[in-house]
VMD Tcl script that draws the C-alpha trace (Angstrom):
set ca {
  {-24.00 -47.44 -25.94}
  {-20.62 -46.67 -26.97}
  {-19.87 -44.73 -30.10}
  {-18.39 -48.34 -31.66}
  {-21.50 -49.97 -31.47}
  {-24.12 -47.59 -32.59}
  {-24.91 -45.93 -35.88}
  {-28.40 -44.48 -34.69}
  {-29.68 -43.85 -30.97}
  {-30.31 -47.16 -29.06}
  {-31.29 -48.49 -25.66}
  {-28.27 -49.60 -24.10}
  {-28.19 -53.24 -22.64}
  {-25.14 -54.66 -21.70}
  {-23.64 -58.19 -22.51}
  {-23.49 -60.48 -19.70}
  {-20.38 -60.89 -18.63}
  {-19.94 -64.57 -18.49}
  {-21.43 -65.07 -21.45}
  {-19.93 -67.83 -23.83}
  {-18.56 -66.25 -27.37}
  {-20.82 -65.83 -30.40}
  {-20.28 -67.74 -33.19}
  {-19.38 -66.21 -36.23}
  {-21.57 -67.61 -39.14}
  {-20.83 -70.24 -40.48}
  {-19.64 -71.57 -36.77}
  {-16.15 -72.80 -37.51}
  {-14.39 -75.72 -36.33}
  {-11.47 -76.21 -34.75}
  {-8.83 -76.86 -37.21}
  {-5.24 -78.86 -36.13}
  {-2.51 -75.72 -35.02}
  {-4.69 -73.27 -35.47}
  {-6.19 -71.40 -32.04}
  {-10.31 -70.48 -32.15}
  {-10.90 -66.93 -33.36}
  {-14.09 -65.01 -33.06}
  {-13.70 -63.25 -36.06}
  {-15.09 -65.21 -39.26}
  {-12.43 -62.83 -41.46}
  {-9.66 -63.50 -39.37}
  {-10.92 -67.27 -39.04}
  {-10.75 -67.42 -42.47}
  {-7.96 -65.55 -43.00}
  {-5.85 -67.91 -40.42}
  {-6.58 -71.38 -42.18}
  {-5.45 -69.61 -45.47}
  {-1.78 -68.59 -43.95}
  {-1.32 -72.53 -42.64}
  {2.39 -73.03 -43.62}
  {2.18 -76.23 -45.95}
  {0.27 -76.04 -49.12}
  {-1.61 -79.31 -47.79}
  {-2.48 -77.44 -44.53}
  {-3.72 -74.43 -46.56}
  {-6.07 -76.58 -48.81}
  {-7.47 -78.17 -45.46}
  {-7.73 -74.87 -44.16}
  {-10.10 -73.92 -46.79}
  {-11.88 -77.54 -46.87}
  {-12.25 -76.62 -43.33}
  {-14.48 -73.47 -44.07}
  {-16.07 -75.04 -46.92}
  {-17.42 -77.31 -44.21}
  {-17.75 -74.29 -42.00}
  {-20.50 -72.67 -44.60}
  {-22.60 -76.42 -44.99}
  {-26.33 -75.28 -43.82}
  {-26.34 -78.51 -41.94}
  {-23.13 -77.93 -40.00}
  {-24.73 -74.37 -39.08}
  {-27.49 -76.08 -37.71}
  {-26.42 -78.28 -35.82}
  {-24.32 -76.33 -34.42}
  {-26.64 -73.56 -33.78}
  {-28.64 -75.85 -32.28}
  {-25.86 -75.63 -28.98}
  {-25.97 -72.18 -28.72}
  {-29.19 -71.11 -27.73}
  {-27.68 -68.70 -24.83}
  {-25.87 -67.22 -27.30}
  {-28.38 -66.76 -29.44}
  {-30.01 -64.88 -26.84}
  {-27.15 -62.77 -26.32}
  {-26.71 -62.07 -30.22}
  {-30.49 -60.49 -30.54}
  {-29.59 -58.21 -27.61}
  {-26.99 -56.78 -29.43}
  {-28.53 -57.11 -32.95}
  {-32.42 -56.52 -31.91}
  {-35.19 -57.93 -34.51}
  {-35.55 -54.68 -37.21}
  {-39.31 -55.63 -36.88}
  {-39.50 -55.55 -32.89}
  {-37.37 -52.54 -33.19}
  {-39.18 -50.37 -36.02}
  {-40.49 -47.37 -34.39}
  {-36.65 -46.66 -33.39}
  {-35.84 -47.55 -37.08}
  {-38.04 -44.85 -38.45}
  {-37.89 -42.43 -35.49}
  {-34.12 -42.32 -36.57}
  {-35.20 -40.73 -40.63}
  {-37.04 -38.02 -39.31}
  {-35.77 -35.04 -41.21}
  {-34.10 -37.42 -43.83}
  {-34.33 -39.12 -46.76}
  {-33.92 -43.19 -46.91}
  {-32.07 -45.14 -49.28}
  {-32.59 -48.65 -49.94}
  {-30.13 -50.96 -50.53}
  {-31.24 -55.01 -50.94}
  {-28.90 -57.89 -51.33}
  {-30.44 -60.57 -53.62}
  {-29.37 -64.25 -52.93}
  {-30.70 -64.96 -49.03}
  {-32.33 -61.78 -48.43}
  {-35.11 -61.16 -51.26}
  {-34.93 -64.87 -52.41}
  {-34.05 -67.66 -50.49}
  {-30.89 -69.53 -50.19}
  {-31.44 -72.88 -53.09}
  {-29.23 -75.11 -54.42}
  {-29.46 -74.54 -58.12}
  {-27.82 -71.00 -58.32}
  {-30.21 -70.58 -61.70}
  {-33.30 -70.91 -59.87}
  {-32.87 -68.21 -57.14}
  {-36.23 -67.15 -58.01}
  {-37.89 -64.15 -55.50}
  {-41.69 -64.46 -55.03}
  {-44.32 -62.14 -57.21}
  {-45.26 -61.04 -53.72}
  {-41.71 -60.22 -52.60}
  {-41.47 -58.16 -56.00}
  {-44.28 -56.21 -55.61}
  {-43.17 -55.49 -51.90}
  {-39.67 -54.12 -53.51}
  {-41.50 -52.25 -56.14}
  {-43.83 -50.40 -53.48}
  {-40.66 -49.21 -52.14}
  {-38.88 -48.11 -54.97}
  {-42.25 -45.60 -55.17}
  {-41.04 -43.60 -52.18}
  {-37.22 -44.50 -51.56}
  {-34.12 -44.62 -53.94}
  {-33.92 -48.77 -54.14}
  {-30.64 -50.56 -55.28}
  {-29.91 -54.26 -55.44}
  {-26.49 -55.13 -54.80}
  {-25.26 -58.33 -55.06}
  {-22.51 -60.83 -56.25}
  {-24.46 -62.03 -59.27}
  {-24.33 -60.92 -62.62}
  {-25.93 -57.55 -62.89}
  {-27.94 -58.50 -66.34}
  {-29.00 -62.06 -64.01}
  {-30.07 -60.26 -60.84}
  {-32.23 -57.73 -63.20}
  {-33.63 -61.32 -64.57}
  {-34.59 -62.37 -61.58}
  {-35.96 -59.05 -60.49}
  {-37.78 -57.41 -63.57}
  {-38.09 -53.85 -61.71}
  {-36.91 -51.25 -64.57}
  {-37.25 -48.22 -61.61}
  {-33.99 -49.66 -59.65}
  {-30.23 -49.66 -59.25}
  {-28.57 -52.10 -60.03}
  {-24.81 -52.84 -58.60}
  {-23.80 -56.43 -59.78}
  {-20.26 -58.54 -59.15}
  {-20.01 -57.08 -55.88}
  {-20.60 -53.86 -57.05}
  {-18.31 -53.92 -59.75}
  {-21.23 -53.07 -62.50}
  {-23.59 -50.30 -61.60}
  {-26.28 -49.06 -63.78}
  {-28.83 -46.83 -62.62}
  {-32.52 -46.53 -64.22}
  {-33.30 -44.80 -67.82}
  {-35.55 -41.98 -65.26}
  {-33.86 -40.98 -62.61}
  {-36.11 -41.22 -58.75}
  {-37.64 -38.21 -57.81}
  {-36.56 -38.53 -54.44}
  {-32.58 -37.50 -55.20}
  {-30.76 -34.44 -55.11}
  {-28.72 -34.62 -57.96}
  {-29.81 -33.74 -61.58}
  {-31.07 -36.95 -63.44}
  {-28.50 -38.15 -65.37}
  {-27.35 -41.57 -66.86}
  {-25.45 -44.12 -64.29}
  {-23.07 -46.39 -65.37}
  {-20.24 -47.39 -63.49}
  {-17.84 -50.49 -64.65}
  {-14.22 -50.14 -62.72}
  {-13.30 -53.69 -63.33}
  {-13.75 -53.94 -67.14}
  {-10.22 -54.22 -68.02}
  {-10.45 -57.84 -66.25}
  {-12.79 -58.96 -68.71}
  {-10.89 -61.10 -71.05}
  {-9.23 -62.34 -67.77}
  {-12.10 -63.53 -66.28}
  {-13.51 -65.32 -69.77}
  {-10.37 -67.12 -69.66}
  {-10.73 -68.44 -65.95}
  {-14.62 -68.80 -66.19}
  {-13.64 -71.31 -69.18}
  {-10.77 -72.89 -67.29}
  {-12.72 -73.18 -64.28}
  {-15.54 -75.16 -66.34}
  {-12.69 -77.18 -67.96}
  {-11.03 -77.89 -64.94}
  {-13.66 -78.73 -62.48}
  {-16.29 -80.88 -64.44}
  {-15.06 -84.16 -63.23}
  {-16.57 -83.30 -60.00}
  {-20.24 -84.25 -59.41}
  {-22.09 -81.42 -58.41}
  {-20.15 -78.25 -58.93}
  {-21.23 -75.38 -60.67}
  {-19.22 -72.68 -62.31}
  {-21.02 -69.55 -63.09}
  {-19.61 -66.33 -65.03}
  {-21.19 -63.09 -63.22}
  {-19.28 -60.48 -65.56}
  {-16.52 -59.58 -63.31}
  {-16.00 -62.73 -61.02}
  {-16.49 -66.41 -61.12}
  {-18.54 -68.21 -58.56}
  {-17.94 -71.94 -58.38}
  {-20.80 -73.18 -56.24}
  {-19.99 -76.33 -53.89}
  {-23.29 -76.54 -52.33}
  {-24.28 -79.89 -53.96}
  {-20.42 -81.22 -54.36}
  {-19.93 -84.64 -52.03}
  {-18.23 -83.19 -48.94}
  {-15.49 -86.02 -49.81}
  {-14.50 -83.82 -53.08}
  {-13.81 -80.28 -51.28}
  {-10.22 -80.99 -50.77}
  {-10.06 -81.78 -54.85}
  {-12.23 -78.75 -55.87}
  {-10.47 -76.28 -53.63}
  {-7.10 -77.12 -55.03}
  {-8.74 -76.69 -58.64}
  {-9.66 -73.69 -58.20}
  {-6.28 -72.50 -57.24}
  {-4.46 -74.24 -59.44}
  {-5.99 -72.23 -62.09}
  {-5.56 -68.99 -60.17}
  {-2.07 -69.51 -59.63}
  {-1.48 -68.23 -63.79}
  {-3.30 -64.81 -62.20}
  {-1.88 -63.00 -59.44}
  {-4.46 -59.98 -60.32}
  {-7.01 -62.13 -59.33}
  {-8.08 -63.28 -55.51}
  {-9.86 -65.81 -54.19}
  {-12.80 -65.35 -51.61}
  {-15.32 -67.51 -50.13}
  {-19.53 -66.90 -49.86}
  {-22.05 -69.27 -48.67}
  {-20.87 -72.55 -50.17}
  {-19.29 -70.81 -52.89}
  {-15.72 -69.93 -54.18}
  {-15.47 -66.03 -55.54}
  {-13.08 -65.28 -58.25}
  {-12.60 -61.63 -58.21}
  {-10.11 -59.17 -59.13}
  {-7.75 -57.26 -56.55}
  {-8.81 -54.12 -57.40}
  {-10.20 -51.90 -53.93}
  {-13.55 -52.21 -54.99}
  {-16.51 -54.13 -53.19}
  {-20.24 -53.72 -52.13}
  {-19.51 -50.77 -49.46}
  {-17.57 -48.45 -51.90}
  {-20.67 -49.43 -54.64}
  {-22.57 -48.44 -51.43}
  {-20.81 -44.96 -51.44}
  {-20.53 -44.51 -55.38}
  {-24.81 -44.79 -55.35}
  {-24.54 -42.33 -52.21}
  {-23.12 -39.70 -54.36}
  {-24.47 -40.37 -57.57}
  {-27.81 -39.75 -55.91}
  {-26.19 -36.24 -54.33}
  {-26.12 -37.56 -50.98}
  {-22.64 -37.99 -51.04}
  {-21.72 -35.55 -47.55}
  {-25.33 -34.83 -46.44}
  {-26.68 -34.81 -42.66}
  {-30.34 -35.26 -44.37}
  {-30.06 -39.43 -45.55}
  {-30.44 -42.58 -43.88}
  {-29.24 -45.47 -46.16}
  {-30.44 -48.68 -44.99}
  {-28.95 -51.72 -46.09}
  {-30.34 -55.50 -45.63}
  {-28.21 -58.61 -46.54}
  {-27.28 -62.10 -45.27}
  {-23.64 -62.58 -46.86}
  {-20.38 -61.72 -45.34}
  {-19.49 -59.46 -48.44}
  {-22.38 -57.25 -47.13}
  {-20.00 -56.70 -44.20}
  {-18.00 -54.21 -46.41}
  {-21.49 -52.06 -47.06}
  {-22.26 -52.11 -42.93}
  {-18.75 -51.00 -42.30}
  {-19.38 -48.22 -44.39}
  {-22.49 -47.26 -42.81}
  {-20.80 -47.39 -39.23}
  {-18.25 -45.53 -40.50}
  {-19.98 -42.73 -41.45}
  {-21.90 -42.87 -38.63}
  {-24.97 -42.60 -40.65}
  {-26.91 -45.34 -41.39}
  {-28.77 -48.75 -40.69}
  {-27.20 -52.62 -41.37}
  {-29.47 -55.53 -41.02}
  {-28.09 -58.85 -41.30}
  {-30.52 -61.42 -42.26}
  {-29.59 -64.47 -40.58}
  {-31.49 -67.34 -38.67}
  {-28.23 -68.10 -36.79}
  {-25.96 -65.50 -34.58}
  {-22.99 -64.10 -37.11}
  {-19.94 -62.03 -36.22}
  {-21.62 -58.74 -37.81}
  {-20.79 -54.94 -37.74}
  {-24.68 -54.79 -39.08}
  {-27.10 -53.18 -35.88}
  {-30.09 -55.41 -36.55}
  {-31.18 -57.95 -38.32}
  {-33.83 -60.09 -39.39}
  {-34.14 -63.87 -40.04}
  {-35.15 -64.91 -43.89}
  {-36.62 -63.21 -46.59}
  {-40.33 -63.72 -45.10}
  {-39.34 -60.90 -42.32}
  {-37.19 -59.12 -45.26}
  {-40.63 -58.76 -47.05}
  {-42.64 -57.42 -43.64}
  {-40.37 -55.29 -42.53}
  {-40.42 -53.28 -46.51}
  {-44.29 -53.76 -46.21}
  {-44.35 -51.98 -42.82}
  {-41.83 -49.53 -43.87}
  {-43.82 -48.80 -47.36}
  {-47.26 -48.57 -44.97}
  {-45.37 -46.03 -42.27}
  {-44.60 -43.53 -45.36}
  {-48.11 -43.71 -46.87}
  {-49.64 -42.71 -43.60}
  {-46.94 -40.18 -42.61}
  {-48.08 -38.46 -45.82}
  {-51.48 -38.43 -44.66}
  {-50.78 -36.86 -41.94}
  {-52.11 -33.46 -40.99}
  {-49.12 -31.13 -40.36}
  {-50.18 -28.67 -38.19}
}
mol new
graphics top color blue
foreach p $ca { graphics top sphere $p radius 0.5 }
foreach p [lrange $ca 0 end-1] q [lrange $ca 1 end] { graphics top cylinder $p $q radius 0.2 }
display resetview
């Protein structure tokens, strides 16, 4: 396998050739004067730059509709052959586990865990995103013999809610807010110390002000839900009337228009308020990496599991260093730089149960 599409040893298996093109996730459709791109960025990134501020707002209604779990379905549902060809190139992390751990001999993993879609499941009231005692206990086990972080778009003081594990990292808004436990894990090489990391907070007051705007501005619409997570704004449209995206999507820039130091992303079924700073969940990724002294070492193997398209950022990372393992969770084939994946929390929890088992029996071990 090429050096492109590898970040630990594999079995190569080509593509077939005539295969038909993966979908990214969510499976876009085709939108008037704009050509079909593979790439869910650039997809994205194309109905954005339509020339008329009509055809802009349709753009985005158009990936609104794009992210609808019922749109993905259905339209999964037509691409079975290309589901096929997906898991070739992004094998099942469970089928594919001995190669997982075969690759950390001689190094240390790190654990990093998205929340929303990977450790809970996907719901439609943000506020009750709730992960299973089972699932927690599964997480904690971990934490016992790996450095564990949860990194996610939420609110870092919501996700730690929803948690309750005091041993953790934490890396909140996208990895704007990092805190690190009161004791340190035993398993890094730097001395224990304190970690706190905020690189946003001068966008505080900003964000109050658009949080309350946003609220203000968008309660005439059945359904939406505007959420302050610190250092962005997530207006949830999962359980909006498909017939008001147009009108919420040109809210929510209306009110962004006051704050050019502010962009505008997109999640599943949800609009991201953020600010422009170069800061996301793969330089969190990094900033954990060397806070735990494994900032240039040989010896680590982070390993990072999420479903979202901001996880992207943190597998880019990882293939960029060369050093590393992404799994995407996903039922449906994405447009992913991840290596594996898995497809719901369920396999999320066996494959950290079967990891947690594989170190408690390589300790018992007889070394000869």
């Amino acid at each position: 396998m090429t050096k492109q599409s590898v970040v630990v040893p594999e079995v190569a298996v080509p593509t077939p050739p005539n295969s038909a093109p993966i979908f990214p996730y969510p499976p876009p459709r085709a939108a008037p004067g704009v050509a079909a791109v593979r790439n869910k960025y650039d997809y994205l990134q194309a109905q954005m730059d339509l020339g008329a501020a009509g055809g802009r707002i349709n753009g985005w209604v158009e990936s609104m509709r794009a992210s609808s779990p019922t749109h993905a379905k259905a339209a999964a549902a037509l691409v079975d052959e290309d589901h096929a060809a997906w898991m070739v190139k992004h094998p099942s992390a469970l089928s594919k586990f001995d190669q997982i751990v075969a690759a950390s001999k001689g190094k240390q993993i790190v654990m990093f865990l998205d929340y929303d879609g990977t450790l809970s499941p996907i719901v439609d009231d943000p506020d009750a995103a709730y992960m299973s005692d089972t699932m927690r206990r599964a997480v904690r086990s971990v934490a016992k013999h790996f450095p564990t972080a949860i990194v996610s778009g939420r609110c870092r003081d919501k996700v730690f809610d929803f948690v309750k594990l005091a041993e953790l990292y934490y890396a909140g808004s996208h990895g704007m807010d990092i805190k690190g436990p009161a004791k340190a894990s035993r398993h890094t090489k730097a001395k224990p110390k304190r970690v706190l990391f905020q690189p946003a907070s001068e966008f505080l007051p900003m964000i109050q002000q658009v949080h309350e705007s946003l609220i203000e501005k968008t309660k005439c619409i059945p359904g939406a839900k505007v959420e302050n997570n610190k250092f962005c704004v997530s207006v949830h449209f999962r359980c909006v009337d498909e017939k008001s995206w147009s009108t919420l999507a040109d809210m929510v820039k209306s009110v962004l228009k006051d704050y050019p130091k502010l962009k505008l992303t997109q999640g599943r079924m949800v609009f991201e308020v953020r600010p422009t700073i170069k800061w996301d969940k793969g330089k969190a990724l990094e900033f954990l990496l060397e806070s735990l002294g494994f900032a240039d070492c040989s010896d680590v193997l982070p390993v990072y599991i999420g479903d979202d398209r901001t996880d992207e950022d943190a597998f880019k990372v990882l293939r960029k260093r060369g050093q590393g393992i992404g799994i995407l969770v996903s039922k449906y084939p994405k447009d992913t730089t991840a290596s594996y994946s898995l497809q719901e929390p369920a396999e999320v929890m066996e494959f950290l149960l079967r990891l947690v088992e594989w170190k408690r029996l390589s300790k018992a071990r007889p070394k000869w």
